[in-house]
Structures are given as structure tokens and as C-alpha cells.
C-alpha positions in Angstrom: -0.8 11.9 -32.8 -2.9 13.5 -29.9 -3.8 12.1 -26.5 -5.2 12.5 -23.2 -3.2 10.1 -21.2 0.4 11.6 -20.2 3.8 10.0 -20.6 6.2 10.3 -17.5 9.9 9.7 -18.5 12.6 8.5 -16.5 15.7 10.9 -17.2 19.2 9.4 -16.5 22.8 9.0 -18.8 20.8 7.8 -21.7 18.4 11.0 -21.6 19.0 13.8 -19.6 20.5 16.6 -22.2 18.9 19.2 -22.9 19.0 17.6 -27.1 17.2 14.7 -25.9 14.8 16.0 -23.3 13.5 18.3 -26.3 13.3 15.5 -28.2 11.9 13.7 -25.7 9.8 16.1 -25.4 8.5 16.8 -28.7 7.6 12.8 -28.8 5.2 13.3 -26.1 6.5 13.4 -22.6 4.7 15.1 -20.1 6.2 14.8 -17.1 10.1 13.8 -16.2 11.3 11.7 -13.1 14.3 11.9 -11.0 15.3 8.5 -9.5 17.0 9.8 -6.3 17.9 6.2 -5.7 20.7 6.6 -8.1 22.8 10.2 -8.3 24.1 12.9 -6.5 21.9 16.3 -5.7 24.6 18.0 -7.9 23.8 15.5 -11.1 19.9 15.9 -10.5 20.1 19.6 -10.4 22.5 19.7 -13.5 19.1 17.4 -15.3 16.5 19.6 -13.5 18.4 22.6 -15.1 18.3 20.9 -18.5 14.3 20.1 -18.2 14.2 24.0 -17.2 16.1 25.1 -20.4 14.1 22.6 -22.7 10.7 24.2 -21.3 11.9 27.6 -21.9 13.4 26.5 -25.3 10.4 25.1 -26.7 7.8 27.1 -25.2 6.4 24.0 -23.4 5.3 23.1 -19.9 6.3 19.8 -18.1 6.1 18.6 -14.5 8.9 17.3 -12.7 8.6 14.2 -10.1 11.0 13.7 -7.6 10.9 10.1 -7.0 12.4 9.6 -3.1 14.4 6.4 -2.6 12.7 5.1 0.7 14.1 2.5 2.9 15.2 -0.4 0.4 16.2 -3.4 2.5 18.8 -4.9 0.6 21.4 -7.9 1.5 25.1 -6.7 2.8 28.7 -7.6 1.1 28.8 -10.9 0.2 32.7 -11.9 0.4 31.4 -13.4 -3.1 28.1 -14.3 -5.3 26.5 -17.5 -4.1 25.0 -19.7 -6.6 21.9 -21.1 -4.2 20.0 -24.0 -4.9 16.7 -25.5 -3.9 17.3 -27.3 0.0 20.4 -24.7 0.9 19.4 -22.7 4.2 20.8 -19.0 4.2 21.0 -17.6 7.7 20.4 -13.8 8.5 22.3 -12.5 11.8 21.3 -9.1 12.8 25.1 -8.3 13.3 26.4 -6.3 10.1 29.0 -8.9 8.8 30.1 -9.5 5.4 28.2 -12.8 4.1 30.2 -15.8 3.5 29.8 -19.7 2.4 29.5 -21.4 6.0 29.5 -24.9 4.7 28.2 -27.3 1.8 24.2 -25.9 1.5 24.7 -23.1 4.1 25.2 -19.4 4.0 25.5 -16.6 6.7 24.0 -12.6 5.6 23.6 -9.7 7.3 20.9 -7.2 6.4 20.5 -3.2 6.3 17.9 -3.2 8.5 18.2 -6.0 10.8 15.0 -5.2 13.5 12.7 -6.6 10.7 14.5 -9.7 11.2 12.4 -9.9 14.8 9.1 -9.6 12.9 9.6 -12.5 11.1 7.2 -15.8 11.6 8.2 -19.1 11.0 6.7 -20.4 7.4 7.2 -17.0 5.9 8.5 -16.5 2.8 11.5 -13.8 2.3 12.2 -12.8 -1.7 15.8 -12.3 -2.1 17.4 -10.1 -5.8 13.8 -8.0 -5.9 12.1 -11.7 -5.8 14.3 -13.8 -8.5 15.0 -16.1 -5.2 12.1 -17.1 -2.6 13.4 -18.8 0.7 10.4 -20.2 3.5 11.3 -19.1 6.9 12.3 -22.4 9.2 13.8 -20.9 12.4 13.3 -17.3 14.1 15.2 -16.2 17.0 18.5 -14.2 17.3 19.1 -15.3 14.1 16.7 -16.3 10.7 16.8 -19.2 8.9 15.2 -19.9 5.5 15.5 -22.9 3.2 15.8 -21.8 -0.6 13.1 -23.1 -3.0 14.7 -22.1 -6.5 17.6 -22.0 -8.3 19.6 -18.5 -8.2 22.6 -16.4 -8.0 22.5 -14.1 -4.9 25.7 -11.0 -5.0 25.7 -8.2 -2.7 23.7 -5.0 -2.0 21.0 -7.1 -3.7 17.1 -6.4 -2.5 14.8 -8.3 -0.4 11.2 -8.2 0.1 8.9 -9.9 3.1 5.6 -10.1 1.6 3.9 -11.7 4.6 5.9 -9.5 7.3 4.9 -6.2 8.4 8.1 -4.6 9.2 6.5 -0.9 9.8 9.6 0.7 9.7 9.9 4.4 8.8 9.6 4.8 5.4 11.2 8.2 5.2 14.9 7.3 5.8 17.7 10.2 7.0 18.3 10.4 3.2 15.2 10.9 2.4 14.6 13.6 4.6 17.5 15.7 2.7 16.3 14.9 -0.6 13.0 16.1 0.4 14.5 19.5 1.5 16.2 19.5 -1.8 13.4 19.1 -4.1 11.4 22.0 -1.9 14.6 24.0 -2.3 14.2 23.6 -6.8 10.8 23.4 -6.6 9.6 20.5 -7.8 6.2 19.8 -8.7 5.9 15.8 -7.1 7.5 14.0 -4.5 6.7 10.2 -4.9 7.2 8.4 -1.5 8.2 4.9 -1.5 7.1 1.9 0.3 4.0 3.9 2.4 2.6 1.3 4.7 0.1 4.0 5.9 -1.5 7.2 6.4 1.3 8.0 8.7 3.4 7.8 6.4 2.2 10.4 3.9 1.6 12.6 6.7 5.6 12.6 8.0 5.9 13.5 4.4 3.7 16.3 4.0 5.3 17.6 7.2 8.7 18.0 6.0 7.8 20.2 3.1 7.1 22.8 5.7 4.6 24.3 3.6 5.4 24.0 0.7 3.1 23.0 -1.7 4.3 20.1 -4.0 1.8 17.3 -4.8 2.8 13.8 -2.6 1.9 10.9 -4.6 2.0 7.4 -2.8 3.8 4.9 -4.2 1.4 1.8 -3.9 4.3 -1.2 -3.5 3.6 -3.0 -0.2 0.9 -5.0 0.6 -0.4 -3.2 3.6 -0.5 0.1 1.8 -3.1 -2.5 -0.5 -4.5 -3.1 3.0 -4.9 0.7 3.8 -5.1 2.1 0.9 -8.4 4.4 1.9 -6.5 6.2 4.2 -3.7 6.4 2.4 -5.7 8.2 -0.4 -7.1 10.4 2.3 -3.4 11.7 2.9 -2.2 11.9 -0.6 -2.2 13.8 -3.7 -2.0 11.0 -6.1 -1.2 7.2 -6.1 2.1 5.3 -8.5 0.7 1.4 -9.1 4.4 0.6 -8.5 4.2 -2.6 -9.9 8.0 -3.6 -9.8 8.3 -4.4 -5.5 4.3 -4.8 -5.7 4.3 -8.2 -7.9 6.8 -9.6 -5.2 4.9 -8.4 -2.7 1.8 -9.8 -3.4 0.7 -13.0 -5.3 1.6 -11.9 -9.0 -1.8 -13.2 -10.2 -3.4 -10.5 -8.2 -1.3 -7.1 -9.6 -3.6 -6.9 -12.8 -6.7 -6.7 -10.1 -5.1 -4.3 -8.0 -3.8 -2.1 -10.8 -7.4 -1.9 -11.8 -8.6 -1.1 -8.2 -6.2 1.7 -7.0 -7.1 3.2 -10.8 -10.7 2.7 -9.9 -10.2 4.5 -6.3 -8.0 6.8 -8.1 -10.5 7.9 -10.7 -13.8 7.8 -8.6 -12.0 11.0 -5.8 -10.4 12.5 -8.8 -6.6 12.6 -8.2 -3.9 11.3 -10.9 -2.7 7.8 -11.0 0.3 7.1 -12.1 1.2 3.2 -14.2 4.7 2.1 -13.7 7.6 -0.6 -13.9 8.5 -2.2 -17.0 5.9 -1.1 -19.2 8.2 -0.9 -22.2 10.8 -2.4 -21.0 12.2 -4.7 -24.0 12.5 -1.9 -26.2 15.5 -0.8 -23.4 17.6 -1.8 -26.0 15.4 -3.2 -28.8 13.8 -1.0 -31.7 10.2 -2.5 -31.2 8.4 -3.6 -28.0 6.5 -6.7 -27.7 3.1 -7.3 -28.1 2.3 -7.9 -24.9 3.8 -4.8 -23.9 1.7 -2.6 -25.9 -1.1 -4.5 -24.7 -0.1 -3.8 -21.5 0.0 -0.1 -22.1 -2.9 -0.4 -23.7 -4.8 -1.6 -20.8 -3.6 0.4 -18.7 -4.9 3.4 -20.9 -8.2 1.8 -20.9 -8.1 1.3 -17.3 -8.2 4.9 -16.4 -4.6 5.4 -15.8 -3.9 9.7 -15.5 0.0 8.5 -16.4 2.0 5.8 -17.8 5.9 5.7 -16.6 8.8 4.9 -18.0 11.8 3.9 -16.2 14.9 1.9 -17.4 13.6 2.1 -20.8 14.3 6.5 -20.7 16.8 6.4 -18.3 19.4 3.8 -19.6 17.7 3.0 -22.8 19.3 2.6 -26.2 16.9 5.1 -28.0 14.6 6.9 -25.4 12.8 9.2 -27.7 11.9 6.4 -29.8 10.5 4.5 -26.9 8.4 8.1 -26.0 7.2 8.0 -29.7 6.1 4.6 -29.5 4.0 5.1 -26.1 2.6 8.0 -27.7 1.1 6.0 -30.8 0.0 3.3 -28.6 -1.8 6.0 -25.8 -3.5 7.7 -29.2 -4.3 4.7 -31.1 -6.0 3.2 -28.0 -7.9 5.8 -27.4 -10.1 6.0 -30.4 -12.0 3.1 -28.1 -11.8 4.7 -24.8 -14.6 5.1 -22.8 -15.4 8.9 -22.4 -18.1 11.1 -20.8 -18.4 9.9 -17.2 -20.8 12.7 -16.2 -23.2 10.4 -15.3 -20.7 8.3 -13.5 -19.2 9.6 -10.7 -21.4 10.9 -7.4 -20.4 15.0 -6.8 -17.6 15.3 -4.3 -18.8 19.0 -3.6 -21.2 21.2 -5.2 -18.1 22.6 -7.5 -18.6 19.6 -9.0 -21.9 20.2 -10.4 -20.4 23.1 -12.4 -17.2 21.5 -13.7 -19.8 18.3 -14.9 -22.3 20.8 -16.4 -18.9 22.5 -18.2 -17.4 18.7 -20.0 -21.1 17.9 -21.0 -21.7 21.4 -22.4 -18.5 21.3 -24.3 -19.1 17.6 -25.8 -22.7 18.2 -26.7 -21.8 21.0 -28.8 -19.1 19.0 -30.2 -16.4 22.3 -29.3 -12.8 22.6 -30.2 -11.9 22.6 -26.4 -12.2 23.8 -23.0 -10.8 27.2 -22.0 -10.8 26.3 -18.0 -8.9 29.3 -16.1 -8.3 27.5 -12.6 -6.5 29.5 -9.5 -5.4 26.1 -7.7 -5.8 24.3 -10.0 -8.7 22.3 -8.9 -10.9 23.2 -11.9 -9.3 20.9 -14.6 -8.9 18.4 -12.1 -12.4 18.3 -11.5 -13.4 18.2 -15.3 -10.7 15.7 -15.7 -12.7 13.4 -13.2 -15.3 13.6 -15.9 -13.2 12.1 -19.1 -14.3 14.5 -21.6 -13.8 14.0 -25.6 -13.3 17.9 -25.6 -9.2 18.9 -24.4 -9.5 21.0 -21.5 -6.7 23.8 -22.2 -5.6 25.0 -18.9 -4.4 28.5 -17.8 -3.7 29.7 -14.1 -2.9 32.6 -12.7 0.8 30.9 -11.2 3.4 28.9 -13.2 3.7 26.5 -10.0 -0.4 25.6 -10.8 0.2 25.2 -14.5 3.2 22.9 -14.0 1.6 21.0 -11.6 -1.4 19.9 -14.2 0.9 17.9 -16.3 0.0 14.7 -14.6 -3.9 15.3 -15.0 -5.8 13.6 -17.5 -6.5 15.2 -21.2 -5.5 18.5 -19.4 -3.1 21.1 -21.4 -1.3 23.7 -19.5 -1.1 26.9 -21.7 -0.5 29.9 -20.2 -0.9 32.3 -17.0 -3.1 34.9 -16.9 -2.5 38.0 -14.6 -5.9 40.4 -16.0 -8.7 40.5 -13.3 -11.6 42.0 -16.3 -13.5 39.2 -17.8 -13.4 40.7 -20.9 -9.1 40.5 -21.0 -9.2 37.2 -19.6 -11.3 35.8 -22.5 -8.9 37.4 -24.9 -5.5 36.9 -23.4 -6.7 32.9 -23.0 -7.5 33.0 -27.2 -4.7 34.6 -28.0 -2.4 32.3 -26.0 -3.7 29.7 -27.9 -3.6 31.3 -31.1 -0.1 31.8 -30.2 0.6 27.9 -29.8 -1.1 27.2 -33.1 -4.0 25.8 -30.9 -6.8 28.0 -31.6 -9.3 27.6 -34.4 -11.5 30.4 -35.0 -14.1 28.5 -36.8 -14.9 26.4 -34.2 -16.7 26.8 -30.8 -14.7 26.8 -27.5 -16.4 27.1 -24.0 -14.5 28.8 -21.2 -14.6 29.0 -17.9 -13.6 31.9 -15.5 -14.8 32.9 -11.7 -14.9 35.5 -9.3 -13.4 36.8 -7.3 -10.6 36.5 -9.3 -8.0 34.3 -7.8 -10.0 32.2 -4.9 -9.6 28.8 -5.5 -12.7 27.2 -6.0 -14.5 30.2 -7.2 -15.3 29.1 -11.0 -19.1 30.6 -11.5 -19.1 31.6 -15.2 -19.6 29.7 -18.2 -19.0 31.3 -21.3 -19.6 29.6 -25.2 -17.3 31.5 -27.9 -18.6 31.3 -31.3 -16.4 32.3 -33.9 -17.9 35.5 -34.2 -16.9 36.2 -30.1 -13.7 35.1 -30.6 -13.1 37.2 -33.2 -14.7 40.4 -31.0 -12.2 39.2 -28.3 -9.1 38.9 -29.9 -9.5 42.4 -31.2 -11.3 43.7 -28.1 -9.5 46.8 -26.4 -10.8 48.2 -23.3 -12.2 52.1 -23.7 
């Protein structure tokens, strides 16, 4: 089945062959993640190589998002588990110690970053095992206290949130910083930065790949990013509605609202937004997801969403390319209902904008095969994108860097690179790429866009409509 909306998988023991990434493939994903918060550079390169050979195998281009680990704050070593109960106070020292049972109701815990500990407030709440266990701040000082409201079991290493704290820490970690340098060095097409508080943030980040240009997405998972998320836009490439730390750190009532927002925001200055955590996440290791699941993809798809994510479900899953299959039916299906043509919609950014509208309504009012958009940067099908067209914009660029970094772009479909500077030979080597993909019908009308001078970004000026008699004269054009 066919569809706009793209599918990032999560690669990991379950999934990252080069067997199963075709497969995976082949079922519909778009774009492949590596979860630097788990595995060596050696492992990730060994998958990277495998997404590499699976492209080349199957004569397919997908993007690959290096998803940076940021600054988790997570308990210490507990000596062992402690089953906590409603009324038990749990004490944070900002020594590093290995926790322990003090007495009847009372517990001692270090954390990894213990400066956040002088932030806190009294009557703050702190969210211990990624929010299973919420404990209301009671004492501040040298040390914290917090009395536990809910029954859990708390074991070491485990995570822990502050939603009402801003800790404005740096979000790019010593770690990070290498792992950055490291998906520069392979060349991958997104870095995702975790827990961005602010602008300052993406900007740190877009300084340390030292020009190199990979496309920063900002993982949206704090409340103050919520807060600043305008600026943080400004700064950023493309936003992940990280809904996995976000529904701890904000009232989970509110994450439907705020998925739809940053979508909105997303949609409305036309850069890809990503849908993630636990989309799927029953079918980890069950055949069929639940209902509410595919609702939830669903909505998502109807939201606006550029990308829907995938994470334990592909990395450690049971049958990952049958979870890949089953978001594919769900992404088609939905979109028999979706709501297209936004022409009239958006305000123009820029007066490129005017052409790239003019191109989606052209293409949809004469009911055409698809759109032939030849982009430089790559800016041209992101701008058409914007626009939600029923016709498939097939993408071509004149660098494989551009037409890898398109997989994350709304009802785009990177084809092909084109190196011929003659309109003529442009026309005909972007038909013939997609007669070569089994793509091209020649008794249909495709409109195709090219500009000059050839390779300035931004420089799209010519409109062309291909009848099936022209595509015929250009596939068997030859220049005299």
C-alpha cells in the first residue's frame, strides 16, 4: 500500500542485519535510528554499514538518524531494589554513595548529577523509574527529601524526572560531544538532541558539527523546551514529539494537546516532525497491536505528523518487519481521509513559496501521476511538502547527501541524482530514472520542475507539464 507519511525504525539485536533491514525495508521504512544511548560506535557503525549495503542492494534510498543520548539523570547503585510505599521518605545526598535502606520508611540515594538537587523547591514533585514512582519534595537543603505517594519498586541506574524544576544543565554531555563527531565522521543524515531546554541548546549543537551539514532535530521532552519552543524552532531543523520523558514531564492530560501543537508549529514553517514513544508498542512481542494503538497512529497521521517512530517495538521486537507492515497499512488506510491541498492554508514564508504552491495546485488540478521536483538543497520538496499535495512529489538532486536527507519529508520520494546542466537532459534522465524504478507511466501527465542556474539553491523558475506525447519525445530525445 502507498503512503505519504514516513516510518522511522529503531534498529537494534532484533533488526539490524542487513536480511531484516531489507525486509524492513521493503515493508515501508523510511528512515532508520541509532539509539546511541545503548551500544558501542563499533556496533553502530557495523548497523550503519548494513543500512548502507541494504540501500545499495535494493536500489533504495533511506535516511539515517543518529539519536544522541543527552544527559539522563538517573538514580546511582542501590546496594539492592527498594520496594517503596506511600508515606516512606527517600533522601538524595549530593555525595555519590551507593543507596541503602536507612531505617523502617527511609531510604538514602545519590544521583548522577547532583547540582540539580540545589534547584529543587519545597512541594515539588520528583518522578522516580521514568515516572512509575512520584515523591513531593518536603525538605531542601544539603540534602533532599521527598515523601513517596505510590506504591513501587525502585533498583539502580533507574531514571528520574523534575517536572516542575528547571535544572538548565547542559544538555550536550562529554559523550555526546564524541558521538556527535562520530556521526559527522559516517555522515549521517540527522542528529536528534535530547532534552533541549532552549535555543542555546540547538545552537551548541550545530556548532559541533563544524560545518557539516546534517539536519538537527529537537527532541521536544522537557517542559521548558514546551515553554520555548519558538526559539527552539528558530534553531532547529525539525522537532521529535518525544512523548516517552514528555508525559512525565508534563500533566499527561496535556501531551495529546501538545503533540497537536508542535505538529501545528511544525507544519505551518514547513520542517519535518517526527511522532514517537510507544506507538506500537504491544506488538513488541504480540502479533497484532491494540486498538488504541492504531488509533493512535492514526491520529497522529491525521495530525500532520512528517514521521511516525518506532522504537522498542524494531529494536528489540519479536517480529519487526511485521510491526513495519502493520504501520504501513494503518499510515495508507488512514489516509484515504486525510486532509490534503493546503495551498490556501499556509501564509508564503518567501516568494519561492509562491512557485512551489502554484507547482502542488497545478499538479492536483490536472489530476497528474506526480511531481518531477529537481531541488539543489533540497528546499524545493520541502516547500511543496508544506502544501500536502494528493500528487507524490518524486524528488531528484544533484548530491546523494540532499536526496538522503528527504526521507523524513512528507509524501516526498527520493529517486535519483542528476548531474546534466541542459534542460532538455534533465527532463529525460528524471523520466527515465523513474521508468527505471517501475515508477513512470507514460500515459499519464507529470509536471516537473527544474531552475537556473543550475545548482543554486533556491533557484526553481521553470515549470514544465509532460503529456504523454513529451515524455515520449524525452525519453528518446538525443542532443544534435
Amino acid at each position: 500500500m502507498d503512503k505519504r507519511t514516513k516510518i522511522l525504525a529503531t534498529l537494534g539485536p532484533s533488526s539490524h542485519s542487513i536480511e531484516t533491514i531489507e525486509g524492513l525495508i521493503k515493508a515501508g521504512a523510511n528512515m532508520f535510528r541509532l539509539n546511541f544511548s545503548h551500544g558501542s560506535h563499533e556496533y553502530h557503525k557495523e548497523t550503519l554499514d548494513n543500512i548502507r549495503t541494504a540501500m545499495k542492494n535494493l536500489n533504495k534510498t533511506v535516511g539515517v538518524l543518529q539519536d544522541i543520548s543527552g544527559p539522563k539523570v538517573r538514580i546511582g547503585d542501590l546496594k539492592e531494589p527498594f520496594e517503596l510505599h506511600r508515606g516512606d521518605v527517600i533522601t538524595f545526598l549530593k555525595d555519590e554513595i551507593v543507596g541503602y535502606k536507612q531505617a523502617d520508611k527511609k531510604y538514602i540515594v545519590s544521583i548522577n548529577y547532583p547540582d540539580i538537587l540545589s534547584k529543587v523547591k519545597v512541594d515539588e514533585y520528583i518522578y522516580l523509574y521514568d515516572g512509575t514512582i512520584r515523591a513531593k519534595v518536603i525538605q531542601t537543603g544539603d540534602e533532599v527529601q521527598a515523601k513517596i505517594e505510590n506504591h513501587g519498586i525502585l533498583s539502580s541506574r533507574k531514571g528520574v524526572n523534575f517536572p516542575n524544576t528547571v535544572i538548565d544543565i547542559d544538555v550536550i554531555t562529554k559523550k555526546d560531544e564524541k558521538d556527535i563527531a562520530w556521526g559527522v565522521e559516517n555522515q549521517v543524515d540527522y542528529f536528534a538532541i535530547s532534552f533541549v531546554q532552549n535555543a542555546k541548546d540547538m545552537k551548541k549543537a550545530r556548532k559541533l558539527l563544524n560545518g557539516y551539514r546534517g539536519k538537527l532535530i529537537a527532541k521536544i521532552e522537557k517542559f521548558d523546551a514546551v515553554e520555548n519552543i519558538d526559539e527552539i524552532i528558530e534553531e532547529s531543523d525539525g522537532l521529535m514529539v518525544a512523548r516517552g520523558d514528555l508525559g512525565i514531564e508534563v500533566p499527561y492530560y496535556d501531551v495529546p494537546t501538545i503533540q497537536k501543537m508542535l505538529i501545528k508549529k511544525a507544519n505551518n514553517v514547513g520542517m519535518p516532525v517526527i511522532t514517537a514513544t510507544q506507538m506500537l508498542l504491544s506488538m513488541t512481542h504480540n502479533e497484532r497491536a491494540t486498538r488504541a494503538e492504531i488509533s493512535d497512529v492514526a491520529n497522529a497521521v491525521l495530525d500532520g505528523t512528517d514521521v511516525v517512530m518506532l522504537s522498542e517495538e524494531s529494536a528489540v521486537g519479536e517480529d519487526p518487519i511485521n510491526v513495519v507492515d502493520t504501520m504501513s497499512n494503518i499510515i495508507a488506510r488512514t489516509e484515504d481521509i486525510y486532509n490534503f491541498d493546503k495551498q490556501a492554508k499556509f501564509d508564503y514564508l518567501d516568494h519561492f513559496d509562491v512557485i512551489q504552491a502554484t507547482v502542488t495546485k497545478l499538479a492536483d488540478d490536472l489530476g497528474a501521476r506526480g511531481i518531477l521536483a529537481l531541488t539543489s538543497s533540497g528546499k524545493s520538496a520541502i516547500k511543496m511538502s508544506r502544501y500536502r499535495p494528493r500528487t507524490p512529489i518524486y524528488a531528484f538532486t544533484h548530491k546523494k547527501k540532499i536526496l538522503s536527507a528527504l526521507t523524513a519529508i512528507w509524501g516526498v520520494k527520493p529517486i535519483g541524482t542528476i548531474k546534466e546542466a541542459q534542460a532538455s537532459k534533465m527532463f529525460q534522465k528524471m523520466l527515465k530514472e523513474l521508468d527505471a524504478k517501475g515508477l513512470l507511466d507514460k500515459s499519464e501527465t507529470y509536471v516537473a520542475t527544474v531552475g537556473y542556474p543550475v545548482g543554486m539553491p533556491g533557484s526553481t523558475n521553470t515549470i514544465k507539464i509532460l503529456t504523454p506525447s513529451e515524455i515520449e519525445y524525452y525519453l528518446n530525445f538525443k542532443n544534435k
